[in-house]
VEXRO-220437 format. One record per residue (C-alpha): x, y, z; residue number from 0. Coordinates in nm, 3 decimals, always signed. Example, Ala and Ser with C-alpha at 12.3 -4.5 7.8 and 13.67 -1.06 7.14 Angstrom:
% VEXRO-220437
> +1.230; -0.450; +0.780; 0
> +1.367; -0.106; +0.714; 1
% end
This chain:
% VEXRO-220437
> +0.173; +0.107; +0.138; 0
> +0.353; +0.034; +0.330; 1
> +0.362; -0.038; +0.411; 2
> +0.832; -0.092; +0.257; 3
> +1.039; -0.318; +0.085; 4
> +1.248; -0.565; +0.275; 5
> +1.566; -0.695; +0.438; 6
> +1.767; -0.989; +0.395; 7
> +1.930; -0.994; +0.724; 8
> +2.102; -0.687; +0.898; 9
> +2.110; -0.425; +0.626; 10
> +1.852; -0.600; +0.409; 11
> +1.618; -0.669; +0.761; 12
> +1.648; -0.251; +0.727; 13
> +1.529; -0.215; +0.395; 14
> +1.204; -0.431; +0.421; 15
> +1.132; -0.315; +0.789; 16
> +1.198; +0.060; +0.605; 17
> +0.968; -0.052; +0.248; 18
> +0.634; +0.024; +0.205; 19
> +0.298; -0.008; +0.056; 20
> +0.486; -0.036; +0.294; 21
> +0.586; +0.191; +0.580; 22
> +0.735; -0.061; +0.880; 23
> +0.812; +0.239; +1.034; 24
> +0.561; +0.346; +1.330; 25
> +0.424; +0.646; +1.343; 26
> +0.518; +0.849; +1.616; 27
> +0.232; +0.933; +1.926; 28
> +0.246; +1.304; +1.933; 29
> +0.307; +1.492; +2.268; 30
> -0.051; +1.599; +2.339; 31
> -0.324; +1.379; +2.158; 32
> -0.658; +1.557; +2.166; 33
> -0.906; +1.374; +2.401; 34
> -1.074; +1.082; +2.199; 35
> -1.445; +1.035; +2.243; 36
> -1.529; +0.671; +2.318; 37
> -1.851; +0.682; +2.192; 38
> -1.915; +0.483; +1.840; 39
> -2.061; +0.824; +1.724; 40
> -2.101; +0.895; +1.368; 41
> -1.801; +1.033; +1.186; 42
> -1.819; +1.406; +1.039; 43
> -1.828; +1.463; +0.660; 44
> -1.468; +1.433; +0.508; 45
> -1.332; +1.734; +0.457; 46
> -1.176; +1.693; +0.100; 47
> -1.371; +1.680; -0.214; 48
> -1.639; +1.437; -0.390; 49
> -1.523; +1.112; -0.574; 50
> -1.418; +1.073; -0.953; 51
> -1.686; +0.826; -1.017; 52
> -1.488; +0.691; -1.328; 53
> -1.244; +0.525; -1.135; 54
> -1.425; +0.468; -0.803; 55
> -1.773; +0.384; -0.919; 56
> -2.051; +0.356; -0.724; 57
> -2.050; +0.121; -0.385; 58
> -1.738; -0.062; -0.547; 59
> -1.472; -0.241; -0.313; 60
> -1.138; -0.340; -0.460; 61
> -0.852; -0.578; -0.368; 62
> -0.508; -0.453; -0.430; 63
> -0.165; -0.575; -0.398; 64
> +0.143; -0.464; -0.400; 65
> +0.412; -0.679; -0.622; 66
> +0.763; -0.635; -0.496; 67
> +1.065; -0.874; -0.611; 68
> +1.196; -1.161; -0.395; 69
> +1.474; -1.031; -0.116; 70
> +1.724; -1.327; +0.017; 71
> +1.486; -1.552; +0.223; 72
> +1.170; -1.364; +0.174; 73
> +0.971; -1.408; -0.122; 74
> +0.866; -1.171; -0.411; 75
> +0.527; -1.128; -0.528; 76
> +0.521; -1.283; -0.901; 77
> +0.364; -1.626; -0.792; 78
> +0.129; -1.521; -0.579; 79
> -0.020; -1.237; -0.848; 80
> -0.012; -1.509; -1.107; 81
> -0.196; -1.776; -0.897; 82
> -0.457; -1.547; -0.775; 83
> -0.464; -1.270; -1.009; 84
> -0.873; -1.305; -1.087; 85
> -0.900; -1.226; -0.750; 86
> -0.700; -0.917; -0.765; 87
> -0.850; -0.584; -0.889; 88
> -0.529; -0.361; -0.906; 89
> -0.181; -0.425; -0.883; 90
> +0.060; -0.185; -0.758; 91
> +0.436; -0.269; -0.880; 92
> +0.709; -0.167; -0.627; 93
> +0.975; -0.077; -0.935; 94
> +1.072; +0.282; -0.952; 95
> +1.203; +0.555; -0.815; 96
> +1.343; +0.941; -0.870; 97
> +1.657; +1.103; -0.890; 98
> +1.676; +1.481; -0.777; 99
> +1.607; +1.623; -1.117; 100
> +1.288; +1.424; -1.115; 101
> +1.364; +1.156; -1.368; 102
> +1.198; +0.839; -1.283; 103
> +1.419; +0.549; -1.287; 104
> +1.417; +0.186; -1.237; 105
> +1.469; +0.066; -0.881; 106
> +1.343; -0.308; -0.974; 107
> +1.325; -0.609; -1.191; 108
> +1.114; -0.427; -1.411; 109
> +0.913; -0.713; -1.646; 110
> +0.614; -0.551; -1.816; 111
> +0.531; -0.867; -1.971; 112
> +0.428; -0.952; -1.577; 113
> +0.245; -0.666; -1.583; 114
> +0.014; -0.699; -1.867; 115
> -0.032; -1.056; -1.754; 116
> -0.189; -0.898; -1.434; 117
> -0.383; -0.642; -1.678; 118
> -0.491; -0.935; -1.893; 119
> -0.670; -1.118; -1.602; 120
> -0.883; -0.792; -1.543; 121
> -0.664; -0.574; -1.300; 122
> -0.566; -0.247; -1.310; 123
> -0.180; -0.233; -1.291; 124
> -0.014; +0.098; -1.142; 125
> +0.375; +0.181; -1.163; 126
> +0.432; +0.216; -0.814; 127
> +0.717; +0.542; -0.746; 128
> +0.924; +0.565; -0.453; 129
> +1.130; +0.762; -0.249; 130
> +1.351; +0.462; -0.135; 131
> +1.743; +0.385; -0.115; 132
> +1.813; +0.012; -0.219; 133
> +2.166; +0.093; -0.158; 134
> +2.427; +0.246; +0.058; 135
> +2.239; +0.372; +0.304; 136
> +1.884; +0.226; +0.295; 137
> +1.570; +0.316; +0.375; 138
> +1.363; +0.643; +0.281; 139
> +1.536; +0.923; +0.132; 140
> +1.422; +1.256; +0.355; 141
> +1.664; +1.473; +0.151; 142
> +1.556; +1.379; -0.180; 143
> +1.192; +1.396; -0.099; 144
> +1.265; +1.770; +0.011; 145
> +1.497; +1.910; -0.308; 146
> +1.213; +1.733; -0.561; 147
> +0.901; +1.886; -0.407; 148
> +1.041; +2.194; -0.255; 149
> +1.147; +2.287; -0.620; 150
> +0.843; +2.373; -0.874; 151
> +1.045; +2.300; -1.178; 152
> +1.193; +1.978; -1.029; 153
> +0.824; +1.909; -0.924; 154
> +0.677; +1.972; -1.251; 155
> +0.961; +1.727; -1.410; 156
> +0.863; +1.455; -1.159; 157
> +0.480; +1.515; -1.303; 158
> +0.575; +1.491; -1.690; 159
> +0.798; +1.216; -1.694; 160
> +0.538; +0.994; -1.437; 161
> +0.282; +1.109; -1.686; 162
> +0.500; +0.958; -1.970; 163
> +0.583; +0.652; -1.803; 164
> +0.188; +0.568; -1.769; 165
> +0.171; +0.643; -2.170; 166
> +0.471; +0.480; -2.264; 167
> +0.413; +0.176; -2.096; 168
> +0.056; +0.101; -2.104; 169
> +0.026; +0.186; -1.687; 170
> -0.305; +0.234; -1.581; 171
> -0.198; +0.483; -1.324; 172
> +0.076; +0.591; -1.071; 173
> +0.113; +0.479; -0.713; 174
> +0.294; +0.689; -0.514; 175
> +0.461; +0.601; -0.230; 176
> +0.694; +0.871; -0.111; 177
> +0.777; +0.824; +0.281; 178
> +0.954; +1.030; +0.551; 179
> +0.865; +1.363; +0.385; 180
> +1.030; +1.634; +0.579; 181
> +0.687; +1.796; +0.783; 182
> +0.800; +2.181; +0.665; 183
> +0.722; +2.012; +0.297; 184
> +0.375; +1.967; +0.369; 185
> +0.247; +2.178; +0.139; 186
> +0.455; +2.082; -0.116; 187
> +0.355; +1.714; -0.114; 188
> +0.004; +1.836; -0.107; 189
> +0.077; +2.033; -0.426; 190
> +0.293; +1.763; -0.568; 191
> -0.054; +1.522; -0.534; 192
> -0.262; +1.807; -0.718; 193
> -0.056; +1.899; -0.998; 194
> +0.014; +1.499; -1.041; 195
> -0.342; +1.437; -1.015; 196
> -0.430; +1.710; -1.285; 197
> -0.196; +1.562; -1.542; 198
> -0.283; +1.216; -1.467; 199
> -0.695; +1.291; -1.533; 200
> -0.633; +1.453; -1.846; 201
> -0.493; +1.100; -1.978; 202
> -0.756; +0.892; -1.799; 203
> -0.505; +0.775; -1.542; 204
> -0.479; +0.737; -1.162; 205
> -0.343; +0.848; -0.881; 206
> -0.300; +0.628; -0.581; 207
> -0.125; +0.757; -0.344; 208
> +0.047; +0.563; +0.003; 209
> +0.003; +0.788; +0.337; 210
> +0.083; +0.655; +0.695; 211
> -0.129; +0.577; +0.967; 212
> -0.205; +0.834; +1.227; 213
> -0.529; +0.926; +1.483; 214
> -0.476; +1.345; +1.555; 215
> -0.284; +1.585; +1.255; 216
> +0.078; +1.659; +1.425; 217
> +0.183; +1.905; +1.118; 218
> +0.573; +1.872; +1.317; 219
> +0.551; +1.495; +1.306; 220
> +0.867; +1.395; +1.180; 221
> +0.707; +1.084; +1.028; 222
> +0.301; +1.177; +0.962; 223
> +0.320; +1.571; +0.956; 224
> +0.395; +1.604; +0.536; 225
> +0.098; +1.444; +0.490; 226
> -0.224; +1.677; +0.480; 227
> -0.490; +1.385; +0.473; 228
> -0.792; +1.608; +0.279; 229
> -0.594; +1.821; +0.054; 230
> -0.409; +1.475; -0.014; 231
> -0.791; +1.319; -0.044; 232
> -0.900; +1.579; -0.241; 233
> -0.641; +1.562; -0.519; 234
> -0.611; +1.145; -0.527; 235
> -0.817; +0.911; -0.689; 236
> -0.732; +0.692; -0.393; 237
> -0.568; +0.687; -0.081; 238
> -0.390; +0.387; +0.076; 239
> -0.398; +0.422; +0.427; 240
> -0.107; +0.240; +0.565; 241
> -0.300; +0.056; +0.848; 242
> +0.084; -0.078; +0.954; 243
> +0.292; -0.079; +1.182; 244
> +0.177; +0.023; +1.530; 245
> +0.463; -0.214; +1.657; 246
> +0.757; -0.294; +1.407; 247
> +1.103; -0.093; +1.350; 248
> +1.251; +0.095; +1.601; 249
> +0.977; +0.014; +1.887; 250
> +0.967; -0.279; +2.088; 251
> +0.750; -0.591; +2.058; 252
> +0.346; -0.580; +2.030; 253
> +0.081; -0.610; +1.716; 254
> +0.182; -0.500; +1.403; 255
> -0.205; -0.334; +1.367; 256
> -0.411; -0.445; +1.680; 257
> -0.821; -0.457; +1.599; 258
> -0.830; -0.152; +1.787; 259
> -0.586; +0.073; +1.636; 260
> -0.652; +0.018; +1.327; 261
> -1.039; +0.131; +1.383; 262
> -0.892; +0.457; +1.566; 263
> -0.729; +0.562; +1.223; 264
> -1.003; +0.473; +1.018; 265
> -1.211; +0.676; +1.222; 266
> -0.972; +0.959; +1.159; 267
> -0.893; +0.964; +0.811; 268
> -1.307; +0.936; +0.714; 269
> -1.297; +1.277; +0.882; 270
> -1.054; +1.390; +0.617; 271
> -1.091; +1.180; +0.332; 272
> -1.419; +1.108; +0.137; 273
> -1.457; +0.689; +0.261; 274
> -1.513; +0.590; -0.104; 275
> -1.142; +0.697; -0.170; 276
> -0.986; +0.522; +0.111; 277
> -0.832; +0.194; +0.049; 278
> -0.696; -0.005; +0.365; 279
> -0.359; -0.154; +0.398; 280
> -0.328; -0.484; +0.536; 281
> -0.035; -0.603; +0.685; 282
> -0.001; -0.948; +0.587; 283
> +0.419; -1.023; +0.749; 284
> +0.537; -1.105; +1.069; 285
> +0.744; -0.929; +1.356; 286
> +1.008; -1.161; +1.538; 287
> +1.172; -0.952; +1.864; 288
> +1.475; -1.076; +2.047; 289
> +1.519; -0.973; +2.367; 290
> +1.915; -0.920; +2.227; 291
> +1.777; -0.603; +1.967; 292
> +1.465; -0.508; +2.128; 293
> +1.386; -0.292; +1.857; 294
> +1.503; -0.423; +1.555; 295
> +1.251; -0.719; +1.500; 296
> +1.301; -0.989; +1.216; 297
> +1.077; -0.919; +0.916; 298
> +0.894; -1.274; +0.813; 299
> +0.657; -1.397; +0.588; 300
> +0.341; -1.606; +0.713; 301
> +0.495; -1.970; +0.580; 302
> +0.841; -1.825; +0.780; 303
> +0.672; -1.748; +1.101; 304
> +0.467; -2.100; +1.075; 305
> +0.842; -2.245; +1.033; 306
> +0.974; -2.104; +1.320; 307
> +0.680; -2.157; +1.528; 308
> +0.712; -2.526; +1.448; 309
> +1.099; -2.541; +1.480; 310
> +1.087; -2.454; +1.860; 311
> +0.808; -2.650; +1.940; 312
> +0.572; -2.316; +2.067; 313
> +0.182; -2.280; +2.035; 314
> +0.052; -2.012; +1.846; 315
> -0.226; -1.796; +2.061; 316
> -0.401; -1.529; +2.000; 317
> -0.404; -1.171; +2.163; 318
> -0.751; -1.118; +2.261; 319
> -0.784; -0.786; +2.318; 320
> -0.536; -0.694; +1.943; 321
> -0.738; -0.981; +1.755; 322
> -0.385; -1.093; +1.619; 323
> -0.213; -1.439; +1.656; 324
> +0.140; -1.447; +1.823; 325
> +0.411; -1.668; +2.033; 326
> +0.692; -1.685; +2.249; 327
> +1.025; -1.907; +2.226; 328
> +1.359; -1.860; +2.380; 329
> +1.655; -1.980; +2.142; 330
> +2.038; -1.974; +2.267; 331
> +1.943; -1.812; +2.574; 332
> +1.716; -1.466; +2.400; 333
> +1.391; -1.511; +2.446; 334
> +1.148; -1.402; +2.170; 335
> +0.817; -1.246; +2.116; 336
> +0.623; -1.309; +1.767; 337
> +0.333; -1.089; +1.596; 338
> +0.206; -1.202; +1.312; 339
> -0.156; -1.180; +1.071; 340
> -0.372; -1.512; +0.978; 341
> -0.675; -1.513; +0.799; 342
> -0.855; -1.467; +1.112; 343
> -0.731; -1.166; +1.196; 344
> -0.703; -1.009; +0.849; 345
> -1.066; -1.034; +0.879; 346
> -1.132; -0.892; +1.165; 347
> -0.970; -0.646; +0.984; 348
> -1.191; -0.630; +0.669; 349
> -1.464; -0.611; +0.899; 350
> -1.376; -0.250; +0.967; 351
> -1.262; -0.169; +0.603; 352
> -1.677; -0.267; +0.557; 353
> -1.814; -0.128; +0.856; 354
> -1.653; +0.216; +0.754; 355
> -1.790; +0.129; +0.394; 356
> -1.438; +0.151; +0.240; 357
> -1.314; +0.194; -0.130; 358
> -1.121; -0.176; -0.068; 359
> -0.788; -0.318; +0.068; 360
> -0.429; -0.291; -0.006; 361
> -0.200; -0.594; +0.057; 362
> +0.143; -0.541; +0.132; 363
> +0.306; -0.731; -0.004; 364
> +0.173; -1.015; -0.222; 365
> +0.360; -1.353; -0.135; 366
> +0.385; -1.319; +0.216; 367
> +0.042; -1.393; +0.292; 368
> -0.189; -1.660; +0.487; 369
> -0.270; -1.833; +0.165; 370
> -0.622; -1.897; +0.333; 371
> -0.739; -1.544; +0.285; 372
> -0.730; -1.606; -0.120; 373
> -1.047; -1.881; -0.060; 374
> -1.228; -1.770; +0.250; 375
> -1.176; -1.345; +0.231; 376
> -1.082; -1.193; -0.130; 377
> -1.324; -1.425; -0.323; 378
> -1.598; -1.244; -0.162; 379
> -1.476; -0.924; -0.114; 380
> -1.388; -0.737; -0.422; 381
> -1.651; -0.604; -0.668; 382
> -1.546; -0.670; -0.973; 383
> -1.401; -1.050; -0.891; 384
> -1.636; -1.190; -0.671; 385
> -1.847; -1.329; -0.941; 386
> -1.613; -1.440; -1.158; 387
% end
C-alpha cells in the first residue's frame, strides 16, 4: 500500500478498487481542515523516534513493489518482478491474511520458490499480511480488524505466529497492510505496530507497515483516524505512505494522486514520521468513469488503458495543473473520463519522494506499470541497484 488487490469485473472491480499496497479507497476530507500555510516553509521535526540504521542506513533510497497474483483481465506481478528484479530492492508479497484468533493464513498463490528468486537477485522479500475478504463479501474486514487488536491475547497471537512465519520461511520481514481500522482502535493499532515491531527486532526482521494518505489527523475518520502517524513511525522500520487514491472508489472522476496532493501529504506525514522511514506509494493503474456508475470506476492496468485509448480512437492529454495523463471517449451512448500514471508523471512524482529526501518508493502493484519507468526512473533511483 495500497494501495488493494483487484476486481475482475463487478465484484472482482470491488476487490482491486478495495486492495492495497493498496488502498483504492479515498480518504475522506474531514469537516474542518486546519488552515494550510502556502508558503514552501520548512517542515517541523517528526514527531516519532530516530531511525534503526540497520535496516534504513544512511542516505539510502529503495524501490519496492508489491507482488500480487493475476485477477481475470488484470495481470499479476510474477513477470514483471522476474524481468526487473535487479532493479527492485524489496518485495512485498500480497499472500496472507488473519483469522480472529490471530492465525495467519494463506490468502494467495503462495510460491516461496518466487520468493527466494526475488531474494536471490538482492531484494529483501516481506510476507505482506492483510486484513482483506477475497470472498463473500469483499473488501476490508472492519470487524475483524477490531476483535484482533482490541484483544491483547488475540494481539499477542497475531505477533507470535507473524514472528514465526518470518523464521519459518526465510521472510525478511512483515508488511502489514491492515485497512479500514475502526478509528476507536487507534490505540490499539498503534500498540499492535509496537509490540510487532519489538518481536520482529529481536530476530533481525522488519516491519513495514501500509498507512493511508491524509493532510490534518481526524482521530473520528472512519477511513484515516486508526492510524496515529508518529506512534505508528516510531514503532516501524518503515512506513508506506499510500500516496493513492485522491480520486478512485466511491468518488467521482479526477487524478488518482494529482502533483499537488500528493506533496500536501508528504508535507504532513514528515511532521510525524522521521523522512528516512517514509517510503512513497506510487500508483502505477488506471481509473475508467462512466457517466452510467459515476463512482464505481474500472480498475486498469497501463497496457489496458493504452488499449482502450486506441480502441476509440481518443488522444491522450495531460492535466496540467495534476501532472497526470488522461482522456475522454463516449461508448454506447456513456461518455467516459480516464486517469491514468505514465512515466512522466510517476516522475514528477519521484521528484517529491527526493525533494522531501525520502526512504524510497512503493509500487503498487508490479505488472501494471508504464514499462518505461524500469529504464528511464528505477535504474537511477534506488541505492543499492543503481550501480549494478
Amino acid at each position: 500500500m495500497k494501495r488493494f488487490l483487484n476486481f475482475m469485473m463487478s465484484s472482482a472491480l470491488i476487490l482491486g478498487l478495495a486492495l492495497a499496497g493498496c488502498t483504492n479507497a479515498p480518504s475522506p476530507i474531514p469537516p474542518q481542515t486546519p488552515k494550510q500555510t502556502t508558503q514552501d516553509t520548512k517542515p517541523p521535526e517528526a514527531e516519532a523516534g530516530a531511525t534503526r540504521d540497520s535496516v534504513l542506513g544512511a542516505e539510502k533510497r529503495v524501490v519496492l513493489g508489491f507482488y500480487t497474483d493475476p485477477e481475470g483481465p488484470v495481470p499479476g506481478s510474477k513477470e514483471t518482478m522476474l524481468k526487473n528484479a535487479k532493479l527492485l530492492d524489496e518485495v512485498a508479497f500480497f499472500w496472507y491474511a488473519f483469522d480472529a484468533t490471530g492465525k495467519v493464513v494463506p490468502s494467495g498463490k503462495v510460491d516461496l520458490k518466487t520468493k527466494e528468486a526475488a531474494q536471490k537477485n538482492g531484494s529483501k522479500a516481506y510476507a505482506l499480511v492483510h486484513n482483506m475478504n477475497l470472498t463473500g463479501t469483499v473488501g476490508f474486514d472492519a470487524n475483524l480488524a477490531h476483535r484482533v487488536l482490541s484483544n491483547p491475547a488475540i494481539r499477542a497471537n497475531l505477533v507470535t505466529n507473524l514472528v514465526n512465519l518470518t523464521t519459518k520461511d526465510g521472510w525478511d520481514g512483515i508488511s502489514v497492510d491492515i485497512e479500514k481500522a475502526p478509528p476507536g482502535d487507534r490505540n490499539n493499532f498503534s500498540a499492535f505496530v509496537a509490540e510487532l515491531g519489538k518481536a520482529l527486532k529481536a530476530k533481525d526482521k522488519v516491519l513495514n507497515i501500509s498507512i493511508p494518505a491524509k493532510f490534518v489527523d481526524y482521530p473520528s475518520d472512519l477511513w484515516s483516524g486508526a492510524y496515529d502517524y508518529a506512534a505508528i513511525g516510531k514503532a516501524a522500520d518503515q512506513i508506506i505512505l499510500m500516496t493513492y487514491d485522491e480520486h478512485g472508489l466511491g468518488t467521482t472522476q479526477g487524478p488518482v494522486a494529482s502533483a499537488g496532493w500528493v506533496d500536501r501529504v508528504i508535507k504532513f506525514a514528515v511532521g510525524k514520521i522521521p523522512k528516512e522511514k517514509i517510503v512513497m506509494g506510487l500508483p502505477v493503474y488506471s481509473f475508467d468513469w462512466g457517466t452510467n456508475k459515476p463512482t464505481m470506476p474500472d480498475y486498469l492496468s497501463y497496457a489496458q488503458t493504452l488499449e482502450r485509448a486506441k480502441k476509440h480512437g481518443v488522444e491522450i492529454q495531460t492535466d496540467l495543473s495534476a501532472k497526470v495523463p488522461q482522456f475522454s471517449y463516449t461508448a454506447n451512448g456513456v461518455r467516459h473520463e480516464v486517469y491514468f500514471e505514465n512515466i512522466a508523471s510517476l516522475r514528477a512524482k519521484m521528484d517529491s519522494a527526493l525533494k522531501h529526501k525520502l526512504h524510497g518508493v512503493a509500487i503498487w502493484r508490479l505488472g501494471m506499470e508504464d514499462p518505461a519507468i524500469w529504464d528511464a526512473l528505477m535504474k537511477t533511483y534506488g541505492t543499492n541497484k543503481q550501480k549494478k
